[in-house]
C-alpha positions in Angstrom: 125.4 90.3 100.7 125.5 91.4 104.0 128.5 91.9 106.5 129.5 88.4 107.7 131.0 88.0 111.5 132.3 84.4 110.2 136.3 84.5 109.4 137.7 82.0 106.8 141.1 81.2 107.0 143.7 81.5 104.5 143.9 77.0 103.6 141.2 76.1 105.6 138.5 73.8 103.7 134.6 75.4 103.6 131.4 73.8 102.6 129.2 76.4 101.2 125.8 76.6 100.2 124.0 79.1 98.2 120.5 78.7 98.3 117.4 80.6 96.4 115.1 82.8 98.4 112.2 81.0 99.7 114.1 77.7 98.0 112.7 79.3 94.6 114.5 77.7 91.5 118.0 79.3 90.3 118.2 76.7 87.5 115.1 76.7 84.8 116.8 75.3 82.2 120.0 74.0 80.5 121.2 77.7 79.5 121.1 78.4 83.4 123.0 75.6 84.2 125.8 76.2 81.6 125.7 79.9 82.8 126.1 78.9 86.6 129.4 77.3 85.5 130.8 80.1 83.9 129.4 82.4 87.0 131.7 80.0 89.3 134.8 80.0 87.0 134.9 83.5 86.0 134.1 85.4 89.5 136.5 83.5 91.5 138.8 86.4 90.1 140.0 89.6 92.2 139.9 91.6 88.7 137.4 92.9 87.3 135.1 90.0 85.0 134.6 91.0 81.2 131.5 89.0 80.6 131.1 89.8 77.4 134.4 89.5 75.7 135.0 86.1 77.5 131.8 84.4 76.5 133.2 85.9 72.5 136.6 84.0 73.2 134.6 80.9 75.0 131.8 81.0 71.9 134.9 81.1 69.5 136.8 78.3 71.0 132.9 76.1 70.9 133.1 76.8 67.0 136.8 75.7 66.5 136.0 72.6 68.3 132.3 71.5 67.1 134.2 72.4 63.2 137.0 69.8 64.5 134.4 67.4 65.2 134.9 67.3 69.2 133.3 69.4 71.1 134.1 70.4 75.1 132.6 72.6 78.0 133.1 76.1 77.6 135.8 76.2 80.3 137.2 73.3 80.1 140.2 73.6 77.1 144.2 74.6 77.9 143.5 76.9 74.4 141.6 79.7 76.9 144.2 80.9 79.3 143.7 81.3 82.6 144.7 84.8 83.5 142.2 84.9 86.8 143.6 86.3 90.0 141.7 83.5 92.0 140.2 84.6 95.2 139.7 80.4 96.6 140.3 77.3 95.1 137.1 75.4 94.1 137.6 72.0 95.0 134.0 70.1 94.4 130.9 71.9 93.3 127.3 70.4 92.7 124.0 72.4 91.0 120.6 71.4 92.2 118.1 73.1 91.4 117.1 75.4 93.9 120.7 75.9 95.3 124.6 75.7 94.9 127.0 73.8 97.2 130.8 74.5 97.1 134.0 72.8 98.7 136.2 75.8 98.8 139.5 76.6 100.1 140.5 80.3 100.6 143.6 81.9 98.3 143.2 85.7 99.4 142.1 87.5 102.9 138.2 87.7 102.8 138.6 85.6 99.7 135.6 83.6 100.4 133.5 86.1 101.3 133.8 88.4 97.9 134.0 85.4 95.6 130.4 84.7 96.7 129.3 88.2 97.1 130.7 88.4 92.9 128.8 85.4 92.3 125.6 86.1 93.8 125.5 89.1 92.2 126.7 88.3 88.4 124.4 85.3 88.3 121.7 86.7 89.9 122.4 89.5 87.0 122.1 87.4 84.3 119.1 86.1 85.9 116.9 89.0 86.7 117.0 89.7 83.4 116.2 87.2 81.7 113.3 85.8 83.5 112.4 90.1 83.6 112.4 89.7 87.6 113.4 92.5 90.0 114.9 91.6 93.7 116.8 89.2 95.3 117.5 85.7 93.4 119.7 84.4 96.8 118.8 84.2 100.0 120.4 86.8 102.3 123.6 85.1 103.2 125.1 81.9 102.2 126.0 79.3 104.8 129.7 78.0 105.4 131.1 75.0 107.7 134.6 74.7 108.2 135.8 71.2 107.5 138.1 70.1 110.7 139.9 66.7 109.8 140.2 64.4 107.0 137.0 62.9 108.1 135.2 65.1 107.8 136.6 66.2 104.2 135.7 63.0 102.9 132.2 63.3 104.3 131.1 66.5 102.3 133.0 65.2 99.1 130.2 62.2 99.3 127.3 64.3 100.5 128.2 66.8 97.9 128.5 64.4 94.7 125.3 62.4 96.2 123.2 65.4 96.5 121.5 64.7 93.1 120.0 61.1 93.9 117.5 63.2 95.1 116.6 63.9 92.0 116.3 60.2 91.3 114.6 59.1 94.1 112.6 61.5 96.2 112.8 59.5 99.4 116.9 59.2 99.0 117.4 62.1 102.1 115.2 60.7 104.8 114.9 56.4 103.7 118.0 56.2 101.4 117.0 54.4 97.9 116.9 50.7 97.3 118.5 51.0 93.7 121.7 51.7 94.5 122.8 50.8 90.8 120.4 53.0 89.9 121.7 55.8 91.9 124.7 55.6 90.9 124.2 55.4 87.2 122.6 59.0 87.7 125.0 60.4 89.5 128.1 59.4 86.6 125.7 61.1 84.3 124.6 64.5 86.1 126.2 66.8 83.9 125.6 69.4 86.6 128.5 68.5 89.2 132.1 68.0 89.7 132.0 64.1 89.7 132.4 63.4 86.7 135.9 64.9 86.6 136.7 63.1 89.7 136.1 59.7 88.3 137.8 60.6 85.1 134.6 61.7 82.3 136.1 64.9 81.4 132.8 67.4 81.9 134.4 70.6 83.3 138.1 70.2 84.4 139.2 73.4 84.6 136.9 74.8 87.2 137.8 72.8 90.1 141.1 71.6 91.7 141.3 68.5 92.2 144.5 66.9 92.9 144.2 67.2 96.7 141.3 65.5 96.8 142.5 62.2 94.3 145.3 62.0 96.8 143.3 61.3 99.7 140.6 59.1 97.7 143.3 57.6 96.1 142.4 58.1 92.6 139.4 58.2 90.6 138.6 54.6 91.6 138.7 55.4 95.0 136.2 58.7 94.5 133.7 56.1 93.1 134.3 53.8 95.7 133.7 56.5 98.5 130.3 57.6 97.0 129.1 54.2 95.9 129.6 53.1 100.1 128.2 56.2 100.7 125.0 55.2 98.8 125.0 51.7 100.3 125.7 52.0 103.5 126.2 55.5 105.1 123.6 58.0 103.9 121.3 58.2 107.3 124.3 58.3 109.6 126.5 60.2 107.9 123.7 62.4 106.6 123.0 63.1 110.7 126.7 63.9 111.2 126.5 66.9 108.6 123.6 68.0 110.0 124.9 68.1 113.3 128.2 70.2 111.5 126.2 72.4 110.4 124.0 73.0 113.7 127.6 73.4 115.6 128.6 76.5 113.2 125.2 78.5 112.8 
C-alpha cells in the first residue's frame, strides 16, 4: 500500500474499511470467509506470520475438537496460545462481500498502517492464487475515520454490526427495511461479523477485544438493544452522520 500522510495515534479508535478494486468480490465462498478471519487474527502481529505451521496447529486443534464432539472456530480456543506481538487491538469487525470494515485501536507506532499493509497483502496472497488472478485484489489505500467521542463510538459499533441487512434487504441503506424482526434475526446469525460475540453466541472470541465496548453498551443486552434501535429508528439519520464523518476526514 502506498505511503499514507494520515497519523494514527497510539489509543485513539479508527473505523477502517478495506474495500475490493472496482468493488470486485474478496469473499466467493465460505473457505474465503474462514480465511479472512485468520488473515485478521494472524497479521495483527509485528513478527513474522508462519502460515503454514499455524493453519497445522489450528487444523489439529479442529480434529481434537470435532473427535470430542464440539466443534469451535479456528481461532477461537484458550488451547492455541496467543504468542502475537499485536500491532492494534481489533475491537468490532464485519465481512461483506466486496469489502472489510474494522474498529481498531492502535498498540504500536504506525501500528495501523502495517497491520493493513500485512493484511492486504497475505489475503490478497492466498487469493491470487487461488482464483489464478494476477494484480491488485484491494483498492489502493484503505480509508480510516478517527472516532472523537463516545457518540460517535457507539455509532460505528451499529453501523458496523448492521452492515449486513443489506444483504437482507436491498433497499436497507437508502429506505431502511420494514421487517425489523426480520433484520435482526439475520444479523444474530451472520456468521461473518463480530456480533455474535457481542451478544454472547460464541462465533470467534478471540479475535476481537471486547470488553471496552460491553462496558459502554452495558453488556451483551445492551449491544442488542443498540443495534435493534439502530434498525428501528436511526438508520437514515445516523447513516447521514457517518457519511458526513467520513467526508470531514478524506
Amino acid at each position: 500500500m502506498p505511503y499514507r500522510k494520515q497519523q494514527f495515534e497510539k489509543g485513539d479508535f479508527y473505523h477502517v474499511i478495506l474495500r475490493g478494486i472496482d468493488d470486485n468480490l474478496i469473499f466467493k465462498n465460505t473457505d474465503d470467509y474462514y480465511r479472512g478471519i485468520f488473515s485478521i487474527y494472524e497479521f495483527n502481529n509485528a513478527k513474522p506470520v508462519e502460515i503454514f505451521k499455524r493453519r497445522r496447529e489450528i487444523k489439529a486443534l479442529k480434529n481434537k475438537l470435532k473427535f470430542g464432539g464440539h466443534r469451535e472456530s479456528p481461532n477461537s480456543s484458550s488451547e492455541i496460545s496467543d504468542k502475537r506481538d499485536r500491532f492494534v487491538d481489533v475491537l468490532a469487525f464485519c465481512f461483506m462481500p466486496n469489502h472489510i470494515h474494522l474498529l481498531l485501536s492502535q498498540i504500536k507506532k504506525e501500528g495501523i498502517t502495517k497491520y493493513m499493509s500485512k493484511l492486504g497483502i497475505g489475503y490478497a496472497k492466498y487469493f491470487n492464487q487461488k482464483y489464478k488472478r494476477k494484480g491488485y485484489l484491494f483498492q489502493n489505500s484503505f480509508l480510516a475515520v478517527e472516532i472523537k467521542n463516545n457518540e460517535q463510538l457507539e455509532t460505528v459499533f451499529n453501523y458496523i454490526h448492521t452492515n449486513p441487512v443489506s444483504l437482507f434487504d436491498k433497499n436497507w441503506k437508502e429506505l431502511g427495511t420494514t421487517n425489523t424482526r426480520g433484520a435482526i434475526n439475520f444479523l444474530e446469525n451472520y456468521k461473518w461479523s463480530s456480533y455474535q460475540d457481542y451478544i454472547g453466541k460464541k462465533n470467534f472470541p478471540s479475535v476481537t477485544e471486547r470488553d471496552f465496548l460491553l462496558k459502554i453498551f452495558r453488556g451483551t443486552f445492551g449491544c442488542k438493544k443498540s443495534v435493534k434501535e439502530w434498525i428501528k429508528f436511526k438508520n437514515k439519520e445516523s447513516g447521514n452522520l457517518f457519511t458526513d464523518l467520513f467526508l470531514e476526514e478524506r
